[in-house]
N, CA, C and O atoms as a DFTB+ gen file, in Angstrom:
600 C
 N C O
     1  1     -28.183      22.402      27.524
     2  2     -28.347      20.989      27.251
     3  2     -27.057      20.495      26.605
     4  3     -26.579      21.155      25.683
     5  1     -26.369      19.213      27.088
     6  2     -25.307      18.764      26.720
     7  2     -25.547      18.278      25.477
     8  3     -26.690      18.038      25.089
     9  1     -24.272      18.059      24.609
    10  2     -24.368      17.454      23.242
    11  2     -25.110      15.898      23.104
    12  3     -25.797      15.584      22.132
    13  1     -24.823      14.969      24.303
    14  2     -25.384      13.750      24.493
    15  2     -26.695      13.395      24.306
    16  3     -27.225      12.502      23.645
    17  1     -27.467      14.989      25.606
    18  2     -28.408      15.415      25.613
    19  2     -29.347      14.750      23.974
    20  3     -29.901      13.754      23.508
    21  1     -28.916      16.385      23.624
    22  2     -29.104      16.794      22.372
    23  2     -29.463      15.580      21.316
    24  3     -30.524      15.523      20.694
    25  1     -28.588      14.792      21.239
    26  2     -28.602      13.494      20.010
    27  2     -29.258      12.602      20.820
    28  3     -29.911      11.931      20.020
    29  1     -29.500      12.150      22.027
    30  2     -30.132      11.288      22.420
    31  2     -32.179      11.763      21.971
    32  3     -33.013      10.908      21.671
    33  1     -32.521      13.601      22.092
    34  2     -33.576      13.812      22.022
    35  2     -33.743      13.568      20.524
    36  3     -34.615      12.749      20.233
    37  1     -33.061      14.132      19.516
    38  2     -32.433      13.980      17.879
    39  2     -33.076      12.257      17.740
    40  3     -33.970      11.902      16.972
    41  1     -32.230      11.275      18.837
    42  2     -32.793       9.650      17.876
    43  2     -34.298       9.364      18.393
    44  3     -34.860       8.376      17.919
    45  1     -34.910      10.071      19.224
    46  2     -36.149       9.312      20.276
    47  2     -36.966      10.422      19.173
    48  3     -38.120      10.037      18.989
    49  1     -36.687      11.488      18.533
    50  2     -37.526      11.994      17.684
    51  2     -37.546      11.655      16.081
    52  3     -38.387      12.005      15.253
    53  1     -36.603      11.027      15.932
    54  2     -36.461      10.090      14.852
    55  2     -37.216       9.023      14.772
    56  3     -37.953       8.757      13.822
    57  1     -37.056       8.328      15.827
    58  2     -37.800       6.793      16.021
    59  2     -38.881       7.560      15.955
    60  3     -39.293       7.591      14.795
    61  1     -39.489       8.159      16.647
    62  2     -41.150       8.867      16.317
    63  2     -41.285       9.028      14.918
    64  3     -42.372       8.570      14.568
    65  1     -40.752       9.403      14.144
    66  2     -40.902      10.042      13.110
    67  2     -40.904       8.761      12.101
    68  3     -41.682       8.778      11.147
    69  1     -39.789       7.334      12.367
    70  2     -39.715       6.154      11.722
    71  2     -41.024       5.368      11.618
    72  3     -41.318       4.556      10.741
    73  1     -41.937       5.844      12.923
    74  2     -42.873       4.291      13.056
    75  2     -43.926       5.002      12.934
    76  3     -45.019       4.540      13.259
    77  1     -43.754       6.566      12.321
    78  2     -45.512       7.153      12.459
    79  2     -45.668       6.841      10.793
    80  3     -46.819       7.189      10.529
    81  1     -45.282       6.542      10.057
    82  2     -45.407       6.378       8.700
    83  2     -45.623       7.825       8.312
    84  3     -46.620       8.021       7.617
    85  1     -44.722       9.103       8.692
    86  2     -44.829       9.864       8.220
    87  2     -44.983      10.293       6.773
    88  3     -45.059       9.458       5.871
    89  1     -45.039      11.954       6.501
    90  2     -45.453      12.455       5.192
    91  2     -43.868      12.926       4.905
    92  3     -43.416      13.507       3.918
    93  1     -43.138      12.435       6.203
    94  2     -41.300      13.437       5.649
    95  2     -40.866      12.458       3.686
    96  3     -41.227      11.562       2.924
    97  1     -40.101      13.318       3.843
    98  2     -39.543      13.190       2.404
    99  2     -38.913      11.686       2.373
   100  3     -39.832      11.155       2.996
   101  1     -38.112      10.727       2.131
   102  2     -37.856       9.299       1.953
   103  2     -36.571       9.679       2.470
   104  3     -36.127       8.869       3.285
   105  1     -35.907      10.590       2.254
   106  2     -34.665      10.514       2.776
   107  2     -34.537      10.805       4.453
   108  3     -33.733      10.177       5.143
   109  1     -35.389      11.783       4.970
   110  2     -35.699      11.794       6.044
   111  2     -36.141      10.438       6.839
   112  3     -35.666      10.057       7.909
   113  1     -36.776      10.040       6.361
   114  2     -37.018       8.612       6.815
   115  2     -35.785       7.362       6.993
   116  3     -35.498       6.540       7.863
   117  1     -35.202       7.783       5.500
   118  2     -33.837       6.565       5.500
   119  2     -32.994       6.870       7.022
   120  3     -32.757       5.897       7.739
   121  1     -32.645       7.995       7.380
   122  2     -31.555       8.706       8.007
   123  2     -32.372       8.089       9.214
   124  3     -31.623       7.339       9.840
   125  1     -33.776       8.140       9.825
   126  2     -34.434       7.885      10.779
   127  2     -34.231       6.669      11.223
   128  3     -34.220       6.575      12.450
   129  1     -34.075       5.761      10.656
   130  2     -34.133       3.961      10.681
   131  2     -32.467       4.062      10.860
   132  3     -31.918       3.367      11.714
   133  1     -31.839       4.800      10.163
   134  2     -29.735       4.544      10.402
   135  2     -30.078       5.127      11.713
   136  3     -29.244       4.455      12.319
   137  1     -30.550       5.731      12.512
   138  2     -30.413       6.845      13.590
   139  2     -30.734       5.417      14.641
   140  3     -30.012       4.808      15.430
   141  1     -31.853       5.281      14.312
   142  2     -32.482       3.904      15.156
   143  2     -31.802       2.952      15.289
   144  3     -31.777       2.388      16.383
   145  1     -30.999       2.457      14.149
   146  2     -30.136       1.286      14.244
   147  2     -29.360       1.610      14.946
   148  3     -29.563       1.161      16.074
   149  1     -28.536       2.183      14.863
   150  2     -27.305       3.173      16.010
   151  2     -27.798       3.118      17.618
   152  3     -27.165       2.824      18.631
   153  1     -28.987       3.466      17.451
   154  2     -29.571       3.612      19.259
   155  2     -29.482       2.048      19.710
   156  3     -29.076       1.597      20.781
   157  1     -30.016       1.314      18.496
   158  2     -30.189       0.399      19.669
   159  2     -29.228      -0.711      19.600
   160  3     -29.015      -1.458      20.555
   161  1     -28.422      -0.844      17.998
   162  2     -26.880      -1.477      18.417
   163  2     -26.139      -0.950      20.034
   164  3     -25.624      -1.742      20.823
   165  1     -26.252       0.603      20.260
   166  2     -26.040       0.600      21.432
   167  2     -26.453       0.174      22.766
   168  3     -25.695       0.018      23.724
   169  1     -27.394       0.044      22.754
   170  2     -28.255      -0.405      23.397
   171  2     -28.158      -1.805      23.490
   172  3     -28.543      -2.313      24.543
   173  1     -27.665      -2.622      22.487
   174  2     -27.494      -4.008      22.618
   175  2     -28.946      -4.586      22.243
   176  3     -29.179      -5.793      22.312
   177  1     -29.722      -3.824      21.918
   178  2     -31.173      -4.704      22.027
   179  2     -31.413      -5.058      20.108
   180  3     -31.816      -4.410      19.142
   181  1     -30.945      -6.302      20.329
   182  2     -31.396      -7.079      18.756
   183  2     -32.899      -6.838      17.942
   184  3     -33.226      -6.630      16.774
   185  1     -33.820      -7.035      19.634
   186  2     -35.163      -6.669      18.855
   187  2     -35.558      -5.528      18.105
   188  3     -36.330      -5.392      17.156
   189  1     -34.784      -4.669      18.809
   190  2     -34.944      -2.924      17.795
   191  2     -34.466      -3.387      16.461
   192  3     -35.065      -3.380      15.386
   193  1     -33.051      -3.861      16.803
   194  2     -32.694      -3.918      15.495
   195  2     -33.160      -4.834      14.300
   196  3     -32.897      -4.635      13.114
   197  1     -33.868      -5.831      14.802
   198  2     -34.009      -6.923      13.646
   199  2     -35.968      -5.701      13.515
   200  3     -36.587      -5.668      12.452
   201  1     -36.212      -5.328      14.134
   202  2     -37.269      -4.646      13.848
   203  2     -37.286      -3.821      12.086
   204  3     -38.235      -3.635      11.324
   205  1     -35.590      -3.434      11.918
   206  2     -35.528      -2.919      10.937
   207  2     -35.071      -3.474       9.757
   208  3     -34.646      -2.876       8.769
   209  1     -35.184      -4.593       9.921
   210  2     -34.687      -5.684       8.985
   211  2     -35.685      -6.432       8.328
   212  3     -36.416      -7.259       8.875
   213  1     -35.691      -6.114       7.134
   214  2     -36.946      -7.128       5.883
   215  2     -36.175      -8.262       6.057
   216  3     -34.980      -8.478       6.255
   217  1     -37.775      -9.330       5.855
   218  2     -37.754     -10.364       5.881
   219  2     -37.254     -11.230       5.115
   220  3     -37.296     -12.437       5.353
   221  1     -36.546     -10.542       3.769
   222  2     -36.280     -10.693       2.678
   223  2     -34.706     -10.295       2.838
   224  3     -33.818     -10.452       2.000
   225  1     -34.628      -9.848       3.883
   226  2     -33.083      -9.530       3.576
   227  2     -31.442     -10.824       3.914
   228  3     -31.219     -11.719       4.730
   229  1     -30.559     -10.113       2.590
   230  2     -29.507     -11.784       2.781
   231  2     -28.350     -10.660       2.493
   232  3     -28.473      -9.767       1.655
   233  1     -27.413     -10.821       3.177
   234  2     -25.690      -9.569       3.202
   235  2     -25.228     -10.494       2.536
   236  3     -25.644     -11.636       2.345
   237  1     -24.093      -9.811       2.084
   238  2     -22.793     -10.213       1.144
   239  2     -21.782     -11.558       2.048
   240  3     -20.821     -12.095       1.497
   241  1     -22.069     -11.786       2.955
   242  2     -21.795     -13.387       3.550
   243  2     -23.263     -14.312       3.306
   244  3     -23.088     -15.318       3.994
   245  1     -24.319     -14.391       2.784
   246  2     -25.514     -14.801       2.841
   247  2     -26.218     -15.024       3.893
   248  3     -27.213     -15.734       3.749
   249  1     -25.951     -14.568       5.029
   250  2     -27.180     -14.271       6.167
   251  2     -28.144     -13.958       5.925
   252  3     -28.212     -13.348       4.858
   253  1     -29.064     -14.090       6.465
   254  2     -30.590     -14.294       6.153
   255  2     -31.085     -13.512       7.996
   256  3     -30.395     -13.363       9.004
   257  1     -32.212     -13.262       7.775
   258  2     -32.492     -13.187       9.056
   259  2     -32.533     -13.340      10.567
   260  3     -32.599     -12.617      11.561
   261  1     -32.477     -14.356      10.326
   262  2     -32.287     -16.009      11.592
   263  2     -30.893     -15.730      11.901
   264  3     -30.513     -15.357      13.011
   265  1     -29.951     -15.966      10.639
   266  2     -28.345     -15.735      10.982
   267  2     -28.024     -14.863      11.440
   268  3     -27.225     -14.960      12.372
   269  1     -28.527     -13.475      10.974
   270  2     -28.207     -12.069      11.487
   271  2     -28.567     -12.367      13.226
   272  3     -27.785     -12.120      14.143
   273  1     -29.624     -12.815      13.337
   274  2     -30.196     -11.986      14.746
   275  2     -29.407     -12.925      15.566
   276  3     -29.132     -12.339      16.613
   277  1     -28.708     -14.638      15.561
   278  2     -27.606     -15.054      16.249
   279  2     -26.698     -14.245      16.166
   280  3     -26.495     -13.448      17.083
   281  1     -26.064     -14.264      15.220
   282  2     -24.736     -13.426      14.536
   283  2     -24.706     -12.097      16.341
   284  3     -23.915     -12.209      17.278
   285  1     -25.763     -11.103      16.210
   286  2     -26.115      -9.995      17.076
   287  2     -26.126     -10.135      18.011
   288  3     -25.558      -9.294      18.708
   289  1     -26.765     -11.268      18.638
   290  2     -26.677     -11.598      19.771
   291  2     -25.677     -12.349      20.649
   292  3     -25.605     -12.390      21.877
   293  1     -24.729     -13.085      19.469
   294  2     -22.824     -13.257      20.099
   295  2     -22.420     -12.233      19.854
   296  3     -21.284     -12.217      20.328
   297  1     -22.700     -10.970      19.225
   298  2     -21.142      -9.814      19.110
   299  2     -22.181      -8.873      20.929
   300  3     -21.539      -8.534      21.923
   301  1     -23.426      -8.735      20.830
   302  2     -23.705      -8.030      22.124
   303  2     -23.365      -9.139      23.352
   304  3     -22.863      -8.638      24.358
   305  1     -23.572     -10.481      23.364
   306  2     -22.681     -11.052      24.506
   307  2     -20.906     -10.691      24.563
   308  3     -20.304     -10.457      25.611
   309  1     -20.483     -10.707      23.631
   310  2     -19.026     -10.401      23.353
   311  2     -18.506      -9.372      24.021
   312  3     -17.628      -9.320      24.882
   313  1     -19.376      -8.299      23.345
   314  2     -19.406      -6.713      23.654
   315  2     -20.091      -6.218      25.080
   316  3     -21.300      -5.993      25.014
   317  1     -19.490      -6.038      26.274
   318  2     -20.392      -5.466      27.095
   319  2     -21.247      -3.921      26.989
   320  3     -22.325      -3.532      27.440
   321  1     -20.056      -3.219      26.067
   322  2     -20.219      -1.971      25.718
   323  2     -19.970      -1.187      24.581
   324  3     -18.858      -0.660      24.565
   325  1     -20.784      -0.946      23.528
   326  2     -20.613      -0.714      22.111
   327  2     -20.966       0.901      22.088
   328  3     -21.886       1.460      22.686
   329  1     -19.975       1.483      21.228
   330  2     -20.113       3.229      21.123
   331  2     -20.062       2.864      19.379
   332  3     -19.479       1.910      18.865
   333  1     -20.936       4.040      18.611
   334  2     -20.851       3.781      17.584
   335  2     -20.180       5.486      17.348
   336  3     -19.973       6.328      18.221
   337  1     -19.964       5.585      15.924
   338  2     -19.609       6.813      15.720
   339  2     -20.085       6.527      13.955
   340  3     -19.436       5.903      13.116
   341  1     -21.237       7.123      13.807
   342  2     -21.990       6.945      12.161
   343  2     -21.811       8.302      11.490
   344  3     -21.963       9.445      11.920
   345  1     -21.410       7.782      10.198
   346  2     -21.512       9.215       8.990
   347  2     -22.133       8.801       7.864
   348  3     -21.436       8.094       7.136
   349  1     -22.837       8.947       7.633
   350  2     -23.581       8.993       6.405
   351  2     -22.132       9.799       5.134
   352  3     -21.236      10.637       5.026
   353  1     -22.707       8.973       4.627
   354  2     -21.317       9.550       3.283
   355  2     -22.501       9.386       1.811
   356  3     -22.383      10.167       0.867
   357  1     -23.190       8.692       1.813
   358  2     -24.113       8.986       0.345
   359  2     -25.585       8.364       0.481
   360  3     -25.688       7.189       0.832
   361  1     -26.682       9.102       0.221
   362  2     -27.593       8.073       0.330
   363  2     -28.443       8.314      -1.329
   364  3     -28.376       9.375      -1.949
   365  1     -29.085       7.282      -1.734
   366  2     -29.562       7.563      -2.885
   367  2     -30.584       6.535      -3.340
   368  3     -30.636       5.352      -3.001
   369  1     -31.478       7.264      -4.258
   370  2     -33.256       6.510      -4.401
   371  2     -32.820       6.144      -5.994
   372  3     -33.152       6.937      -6.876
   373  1     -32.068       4.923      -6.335
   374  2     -32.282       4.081      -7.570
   375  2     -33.371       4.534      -8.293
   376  3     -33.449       5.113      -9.376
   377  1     -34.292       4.120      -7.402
   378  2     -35.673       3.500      -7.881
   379  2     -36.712       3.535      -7.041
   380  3     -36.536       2.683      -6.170
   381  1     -38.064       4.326      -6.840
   382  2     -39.073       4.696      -6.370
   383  2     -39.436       3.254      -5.134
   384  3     -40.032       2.212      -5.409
   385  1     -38.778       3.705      -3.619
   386  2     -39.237       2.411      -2.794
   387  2     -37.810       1.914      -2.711
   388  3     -37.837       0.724      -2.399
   389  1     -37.097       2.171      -2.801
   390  2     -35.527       1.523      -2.943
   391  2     -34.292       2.760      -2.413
   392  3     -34.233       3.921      -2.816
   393  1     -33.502       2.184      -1.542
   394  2     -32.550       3.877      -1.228
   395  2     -31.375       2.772      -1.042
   396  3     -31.511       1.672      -0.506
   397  1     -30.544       3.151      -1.437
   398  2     -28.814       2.683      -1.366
   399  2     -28.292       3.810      -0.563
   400  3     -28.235       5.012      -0.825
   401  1     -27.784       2.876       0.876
   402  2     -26.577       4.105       1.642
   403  2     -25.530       3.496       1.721
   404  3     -25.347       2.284       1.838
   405  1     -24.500       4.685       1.633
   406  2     -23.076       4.425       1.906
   407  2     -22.464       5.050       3.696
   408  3     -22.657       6.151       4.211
   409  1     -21.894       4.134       4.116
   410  2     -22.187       4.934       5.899
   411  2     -20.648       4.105       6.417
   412  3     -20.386       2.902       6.429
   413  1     -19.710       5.440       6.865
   414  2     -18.656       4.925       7.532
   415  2     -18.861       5.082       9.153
   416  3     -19.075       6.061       9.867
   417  1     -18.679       3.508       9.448
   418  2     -18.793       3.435      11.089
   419  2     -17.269       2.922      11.799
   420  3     -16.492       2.000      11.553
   421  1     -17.301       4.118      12.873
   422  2     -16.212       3.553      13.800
   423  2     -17.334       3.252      15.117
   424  3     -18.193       3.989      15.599
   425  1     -16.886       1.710      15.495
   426  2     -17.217       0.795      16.528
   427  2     -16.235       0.383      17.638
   428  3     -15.447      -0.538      17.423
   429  1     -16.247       0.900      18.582
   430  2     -15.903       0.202      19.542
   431  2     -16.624      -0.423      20.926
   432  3     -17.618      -0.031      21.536
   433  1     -15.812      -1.439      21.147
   434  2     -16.911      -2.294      22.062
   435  2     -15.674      -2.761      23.188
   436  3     -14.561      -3.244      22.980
   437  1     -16.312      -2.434      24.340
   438  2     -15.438      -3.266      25.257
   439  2     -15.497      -5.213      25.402
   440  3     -16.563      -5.829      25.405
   441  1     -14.447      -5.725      25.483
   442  2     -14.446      -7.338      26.003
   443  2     -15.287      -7.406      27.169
   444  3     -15.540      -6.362      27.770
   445  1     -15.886      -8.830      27.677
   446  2     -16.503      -9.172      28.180
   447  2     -15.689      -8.821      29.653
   448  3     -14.947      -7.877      29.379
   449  1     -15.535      -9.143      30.940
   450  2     -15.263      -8.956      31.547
   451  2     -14.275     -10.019      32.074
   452  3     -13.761     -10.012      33.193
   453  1     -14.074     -10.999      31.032
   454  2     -12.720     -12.414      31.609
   455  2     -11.695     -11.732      30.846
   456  3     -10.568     -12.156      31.104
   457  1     -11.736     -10.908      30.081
   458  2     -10.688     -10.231      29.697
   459  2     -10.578      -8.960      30.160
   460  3     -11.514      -8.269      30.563
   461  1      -9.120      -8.568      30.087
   462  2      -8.781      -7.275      30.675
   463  2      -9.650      -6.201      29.980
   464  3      -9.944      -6.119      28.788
   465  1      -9.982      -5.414      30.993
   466  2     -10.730      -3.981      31.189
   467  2     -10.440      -2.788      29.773
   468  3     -11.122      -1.999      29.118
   469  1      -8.935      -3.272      29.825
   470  2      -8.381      -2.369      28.394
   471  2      -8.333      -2.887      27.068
   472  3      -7.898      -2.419      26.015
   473  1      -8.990      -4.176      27.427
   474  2      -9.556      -4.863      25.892
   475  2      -9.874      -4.023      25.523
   476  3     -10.573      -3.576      26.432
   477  1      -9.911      -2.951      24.286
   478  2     -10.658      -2.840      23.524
   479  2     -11.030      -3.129      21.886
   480  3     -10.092      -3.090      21.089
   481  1     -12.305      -3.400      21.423
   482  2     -12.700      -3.735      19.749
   483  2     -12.995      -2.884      19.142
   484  3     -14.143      -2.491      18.937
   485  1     -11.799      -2.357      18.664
   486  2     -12.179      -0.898      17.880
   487  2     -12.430      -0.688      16.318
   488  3     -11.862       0.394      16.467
   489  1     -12.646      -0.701      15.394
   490  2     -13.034      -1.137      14.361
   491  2     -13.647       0.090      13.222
   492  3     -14.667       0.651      13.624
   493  1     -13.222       0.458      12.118
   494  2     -13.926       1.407      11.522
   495  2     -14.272       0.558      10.111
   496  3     -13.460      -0.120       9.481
   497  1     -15.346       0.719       9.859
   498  2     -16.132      -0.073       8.334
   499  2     -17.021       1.023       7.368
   500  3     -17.720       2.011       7.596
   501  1     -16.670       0.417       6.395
   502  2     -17.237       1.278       5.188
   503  2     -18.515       0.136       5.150
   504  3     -18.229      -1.003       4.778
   505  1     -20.242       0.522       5.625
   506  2     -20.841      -0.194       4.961
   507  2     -22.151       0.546       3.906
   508  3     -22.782       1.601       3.974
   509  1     -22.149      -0.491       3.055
   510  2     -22.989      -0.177       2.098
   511  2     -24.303      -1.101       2.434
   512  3     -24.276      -2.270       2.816
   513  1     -25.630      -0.166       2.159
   514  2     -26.890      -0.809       2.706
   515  2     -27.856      -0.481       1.728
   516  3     -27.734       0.528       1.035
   517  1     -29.023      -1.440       1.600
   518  2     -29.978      -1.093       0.668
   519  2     -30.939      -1.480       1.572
   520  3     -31.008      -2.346       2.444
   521  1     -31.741      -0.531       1.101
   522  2     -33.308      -0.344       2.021
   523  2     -34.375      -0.160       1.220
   524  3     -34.422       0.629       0.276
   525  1     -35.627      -1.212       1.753
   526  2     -36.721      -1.321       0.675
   527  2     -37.968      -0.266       1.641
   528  3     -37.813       0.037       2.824
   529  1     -38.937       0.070       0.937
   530  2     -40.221       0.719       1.846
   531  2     -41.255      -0.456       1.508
   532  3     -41.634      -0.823       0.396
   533  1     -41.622      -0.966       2.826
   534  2     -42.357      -1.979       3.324
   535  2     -43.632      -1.785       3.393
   536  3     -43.788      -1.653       4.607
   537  1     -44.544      -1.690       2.966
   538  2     -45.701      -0.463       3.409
   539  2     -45.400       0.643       4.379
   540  3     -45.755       0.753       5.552
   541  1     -44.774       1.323       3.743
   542  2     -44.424       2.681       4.654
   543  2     -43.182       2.231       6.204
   544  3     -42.855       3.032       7.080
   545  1     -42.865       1.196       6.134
   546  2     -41.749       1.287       6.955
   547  2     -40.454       0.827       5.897
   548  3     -40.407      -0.173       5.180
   549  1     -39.429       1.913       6.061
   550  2     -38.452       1.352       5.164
   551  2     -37.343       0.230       6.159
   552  3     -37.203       0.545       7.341
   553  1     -36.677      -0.899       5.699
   554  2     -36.407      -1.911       6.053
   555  2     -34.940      -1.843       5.088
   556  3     -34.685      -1.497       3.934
   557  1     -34.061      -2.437       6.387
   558  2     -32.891      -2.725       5.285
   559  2     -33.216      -4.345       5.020
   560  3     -33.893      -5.141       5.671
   561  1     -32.362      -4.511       3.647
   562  2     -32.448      -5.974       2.656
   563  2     -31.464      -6.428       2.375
   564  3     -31.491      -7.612       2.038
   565  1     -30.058      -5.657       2.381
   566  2     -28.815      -6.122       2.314
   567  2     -27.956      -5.129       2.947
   568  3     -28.161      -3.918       2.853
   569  1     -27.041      -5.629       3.562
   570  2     -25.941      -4.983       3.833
   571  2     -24.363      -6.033       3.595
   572  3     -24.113      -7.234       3.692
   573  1     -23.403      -4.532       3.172
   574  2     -21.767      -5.455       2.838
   575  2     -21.215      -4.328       3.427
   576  3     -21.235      -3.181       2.981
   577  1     -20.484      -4.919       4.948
   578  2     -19.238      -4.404       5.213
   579  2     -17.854      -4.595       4.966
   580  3     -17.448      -5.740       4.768
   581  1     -17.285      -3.891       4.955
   582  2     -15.982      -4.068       4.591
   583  2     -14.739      -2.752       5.135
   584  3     -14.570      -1.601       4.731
   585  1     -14.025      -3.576       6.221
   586  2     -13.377      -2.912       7.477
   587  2     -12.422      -1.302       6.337
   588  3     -12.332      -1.249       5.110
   589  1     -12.115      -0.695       6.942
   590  2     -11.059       0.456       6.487
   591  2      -9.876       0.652       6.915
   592  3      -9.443       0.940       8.031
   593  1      -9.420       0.479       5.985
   594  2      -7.586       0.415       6.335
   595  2      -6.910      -0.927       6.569
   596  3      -5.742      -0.959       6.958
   597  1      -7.434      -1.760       6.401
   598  2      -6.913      -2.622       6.404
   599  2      -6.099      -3.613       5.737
   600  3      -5.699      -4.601       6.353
């Protein structure tokens, strides 16, 4: 089984594991919902993603919900083709129901197709995320990116 293989069976057993309101430990769970977000930023599909987004949640530009899921839906028109590359670098439970992650992402996305083919949007970000447990689904509530190296 190829490595692709492999991580593609890794996120579809994650997402199982995200929406059964499992008994896994909280951190297992946090990593499950980053795994998910990843699938389906690739995927381009907003609905996965705003799936994981409290209703309550506002980022360090003040987006709110509504804003986010426009915001997503011009960078996936933008983007015909988004590869993520995620590392978890710290995750941590404040406070019982509460997890702060630290996660460096390199993004690249191809241009739409009126631009040249070798467009590419390549991009690496340090973001920091806080995630609440919702009745048993944990939900991110804020996120602040902020590009690297720049």
């Amino acid at each position: 089984m190829n490595g692709l293989r492999r991580m593609r069976l890794a996120v579809v057993a994650g997402l199982w594991v995200a929406g059964c309101g499992s008994a896994d430990p909280p951190e297992v769970q946090v990593r499950a919902v980053i795994d998910a977000a990843e699938t389906a930023a690739e995927a381009r599909d907003v609905s996965a993603l705003m799936d994981l987004v409290s209703p309550d949640y506002k980022d360090t530009d003040g987006r709110q919900p509504e804003e986010l899921k426009r915001y997503l839906r011009g960078y996936f028109i933008a983007n015909q083709s988004i590869h993520l590359l995620t590392r978890i670098e710290r995750i941590e439970f404040p406070t019982t129901g509460v997890a702060e992650v630290e996660l460096t992402v390199g993004m690249v996305g191809r241009e739409t197709e009126a631009q040249s083919a070798w467009d590419l949007a390549a991009d690496v970000y340090r973001i920091d995320l806080t995630l609440m447990d919702e009745e048993g689904d944990w939900r991110v509530t804020h996120l602040n990116a902020e590009p690297v190296g720049r």
